[in-house]
C-alpha positions in Angstrom: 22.7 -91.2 228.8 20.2 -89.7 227.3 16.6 -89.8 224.2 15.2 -88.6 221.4 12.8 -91.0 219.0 10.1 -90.4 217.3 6.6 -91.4 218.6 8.4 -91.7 221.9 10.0 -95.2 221.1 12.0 -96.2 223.4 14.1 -98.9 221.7 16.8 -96.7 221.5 19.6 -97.5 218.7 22.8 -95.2 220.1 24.6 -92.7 218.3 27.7 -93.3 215.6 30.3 -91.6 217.7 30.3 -94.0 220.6 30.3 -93.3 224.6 29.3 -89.7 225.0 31.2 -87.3 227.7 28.3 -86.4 229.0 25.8 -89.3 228.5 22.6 -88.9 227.3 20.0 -91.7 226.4 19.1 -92.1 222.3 16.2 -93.0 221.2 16.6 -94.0 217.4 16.0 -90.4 215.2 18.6 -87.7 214.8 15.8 -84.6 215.9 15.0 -83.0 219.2 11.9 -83.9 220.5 8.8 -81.7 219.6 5.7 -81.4 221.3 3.7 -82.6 218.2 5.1 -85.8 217.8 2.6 -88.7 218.1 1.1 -89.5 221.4 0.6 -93.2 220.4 3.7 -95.1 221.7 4.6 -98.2 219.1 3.5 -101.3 219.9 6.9 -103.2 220.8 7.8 -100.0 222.6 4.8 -100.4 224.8 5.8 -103.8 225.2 9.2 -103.3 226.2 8.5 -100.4 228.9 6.0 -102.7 230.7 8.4 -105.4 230.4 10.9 -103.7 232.0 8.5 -102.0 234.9 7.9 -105.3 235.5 11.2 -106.6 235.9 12.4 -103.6 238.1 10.2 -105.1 240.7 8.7 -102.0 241.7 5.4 -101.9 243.8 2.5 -99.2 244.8 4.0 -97.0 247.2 7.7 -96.9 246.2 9.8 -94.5 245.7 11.4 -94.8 241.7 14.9 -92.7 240.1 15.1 -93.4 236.6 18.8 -92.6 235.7 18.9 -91.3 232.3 15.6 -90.7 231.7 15.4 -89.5 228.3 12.0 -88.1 227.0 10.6 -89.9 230.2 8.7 -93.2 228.0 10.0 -95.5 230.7 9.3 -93.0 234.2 5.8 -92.8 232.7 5.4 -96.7 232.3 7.1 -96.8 236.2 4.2 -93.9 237.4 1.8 -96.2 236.6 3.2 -99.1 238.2 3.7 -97.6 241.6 0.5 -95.7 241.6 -1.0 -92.6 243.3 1.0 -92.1 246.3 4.2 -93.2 245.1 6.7 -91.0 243.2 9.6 -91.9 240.1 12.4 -88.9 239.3 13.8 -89.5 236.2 16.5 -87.5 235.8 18.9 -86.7 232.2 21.5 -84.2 231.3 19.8 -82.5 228.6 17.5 -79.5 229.9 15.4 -79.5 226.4 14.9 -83.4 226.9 13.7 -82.9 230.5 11.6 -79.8 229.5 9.9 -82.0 226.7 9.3 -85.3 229.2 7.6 -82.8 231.4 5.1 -81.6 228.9 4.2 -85.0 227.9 3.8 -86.3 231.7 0.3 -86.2 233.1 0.9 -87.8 236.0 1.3 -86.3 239.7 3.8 -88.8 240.6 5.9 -88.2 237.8 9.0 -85.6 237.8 12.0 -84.6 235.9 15.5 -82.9 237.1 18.8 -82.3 234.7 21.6 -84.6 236.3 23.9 -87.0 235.7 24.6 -90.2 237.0 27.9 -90.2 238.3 27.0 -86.9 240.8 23.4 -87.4 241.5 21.3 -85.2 243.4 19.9 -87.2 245.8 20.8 -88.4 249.7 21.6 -91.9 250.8 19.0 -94.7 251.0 16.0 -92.2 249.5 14.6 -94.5 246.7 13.3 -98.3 247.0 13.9 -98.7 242.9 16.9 -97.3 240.6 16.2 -98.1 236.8 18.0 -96.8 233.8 17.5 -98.0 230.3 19.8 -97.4 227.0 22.4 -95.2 229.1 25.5 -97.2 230.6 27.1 -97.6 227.1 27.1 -93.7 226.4 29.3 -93.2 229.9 32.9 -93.6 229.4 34.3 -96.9 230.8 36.0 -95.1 233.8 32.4 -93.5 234.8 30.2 -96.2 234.7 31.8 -97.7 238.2 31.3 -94.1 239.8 27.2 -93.9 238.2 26.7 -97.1 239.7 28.2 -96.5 242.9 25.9 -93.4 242.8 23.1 -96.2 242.3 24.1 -97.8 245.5 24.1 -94.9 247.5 20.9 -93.8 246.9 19.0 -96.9 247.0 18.0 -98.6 250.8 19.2 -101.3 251.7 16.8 -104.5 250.0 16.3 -102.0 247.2 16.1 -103.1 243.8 17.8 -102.5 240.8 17.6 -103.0 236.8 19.5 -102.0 234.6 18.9 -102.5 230.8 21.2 -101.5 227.8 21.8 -102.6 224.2 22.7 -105.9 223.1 24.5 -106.1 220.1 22.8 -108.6 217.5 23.7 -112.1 216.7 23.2 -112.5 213.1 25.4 -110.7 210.6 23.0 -108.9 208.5 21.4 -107.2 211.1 24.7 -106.6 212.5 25.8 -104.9 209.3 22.6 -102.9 209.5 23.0 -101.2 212.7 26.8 -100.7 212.2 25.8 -98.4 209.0 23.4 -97.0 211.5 25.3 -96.6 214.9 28.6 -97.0 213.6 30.7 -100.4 214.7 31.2 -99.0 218.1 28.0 -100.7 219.5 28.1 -104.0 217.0 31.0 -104.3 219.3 29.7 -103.2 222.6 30.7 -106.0 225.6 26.8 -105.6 227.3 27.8 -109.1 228.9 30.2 -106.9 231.6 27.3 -105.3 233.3 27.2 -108.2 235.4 30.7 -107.6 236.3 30.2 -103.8 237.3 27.4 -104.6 239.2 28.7 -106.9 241.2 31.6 -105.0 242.0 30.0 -102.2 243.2 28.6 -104.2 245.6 25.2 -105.4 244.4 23.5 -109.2 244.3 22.7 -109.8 240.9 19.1 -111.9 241.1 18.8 -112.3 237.8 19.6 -111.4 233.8 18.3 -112.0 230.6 17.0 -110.0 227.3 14.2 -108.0 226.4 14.0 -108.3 222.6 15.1 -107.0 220.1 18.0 -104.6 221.4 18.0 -105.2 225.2 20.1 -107.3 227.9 18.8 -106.8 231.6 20.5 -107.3 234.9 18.9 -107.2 238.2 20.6 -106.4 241.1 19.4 -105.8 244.8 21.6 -103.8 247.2 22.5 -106.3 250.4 20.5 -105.3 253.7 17.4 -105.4 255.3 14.9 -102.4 254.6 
């Protein structure tokens, strides 16, 4: 579930070989990050991290996990949502990735552990807001019920949750480019069954819709009073 893009973007095309083992959040180019890369985020990058800040419902003073956190573009956009006071985890398999999303993260709030979604390191009912972004589709189908149960369990009861990952495009020859990108895998992807697993695992979906141009959204709340 995991990133890697240059200028930090954050509209992350996924890899060519489909659902990773051990997911990890892509960002768009094939290199590890470096600490030289641009500090200016892209425009429609910007754009889509405060969009989906926004949409996680996430206020001053709560507690934030972003699951697959990548180089950390979206925990930074959630730090400043929350505030001083407040505190976002992102957390991501890849040790080099989190390393690199610590250097780049100025603020207090802000911090990075390696872990995946499926086991995560956290107890019951300890965050108000779970986001992840770009990472469901690199899990293998069997582990994306277990990573979202995971979600469950560590958010309190009236907590919120978003979760955002590719939508395949509509029109054929954008289709055909991201295919000789990403391979056909994720032309193919069925984004519209998030809505199905998050249900399942027992969350009210309060609403859905896309973040363009490569995302599908669904928010979920977990039943109960806070």
């Amino acid at each position: 579930m995991r990133a890697r893009a240059p200028a930090e973007r954050s509209c992350r095309l996924p890899g060519p070989s489909g659902p990773d083992p051990r997911p990890r959040i892509m960002c768009a180019a094939p290199h590890a990050p470096q600490d030289n890369e641009p500090a200016a985020v892209a425009p429609a990058a910007r754009h889509e991290h405060a969009r989906l800040a926004e949409l996680s419902g996430a206020r001053p003073g709560d507690r934030v996990l972003d699951v697959g956190c990548g180089t950390g573009c979206l925990s930074r956009r959630m730090a400043k949502a929350v505030g001083v006071g407040s505190s976002v985890l992102g957390i991501d398999p890849s040790v080099p990735v989190v390393e690199y999303a610590r250097r780049k993260t100025q603020a207090s709030q802000c911090s990075y552990e390696a872990g995946v979604a499926e086991a995560l390191e956290a107890a019951d009912a300890s965050f108000d807001v779970v986001v992840t972004s770009l990472a469901v589709h690199h899990l293998p189908e069997e582990v994306r019920p277990v990573a979202l149960r995971e979600m469950f369990r560590v958010l309190r009861p009236g907590g919120r949750l978003l979760v955002a990952d590719f939508r395949p495009p509509r029109t054929r020859p954008v289709r055909h480019l991201v295919a000789a990108i990403t391979g056909h895998v994720m032309t193919n992807y069925q984004v519209d069954l998030l809505d199905g697993l998050i249900t399942d695992t027992g969350f009210e979906v309060r609403g859905r819709g896309d973040v363009r141009p490569w995302l599908r959204y669904v928010q979920g709340t977990r039943p109960g009073k806070a």
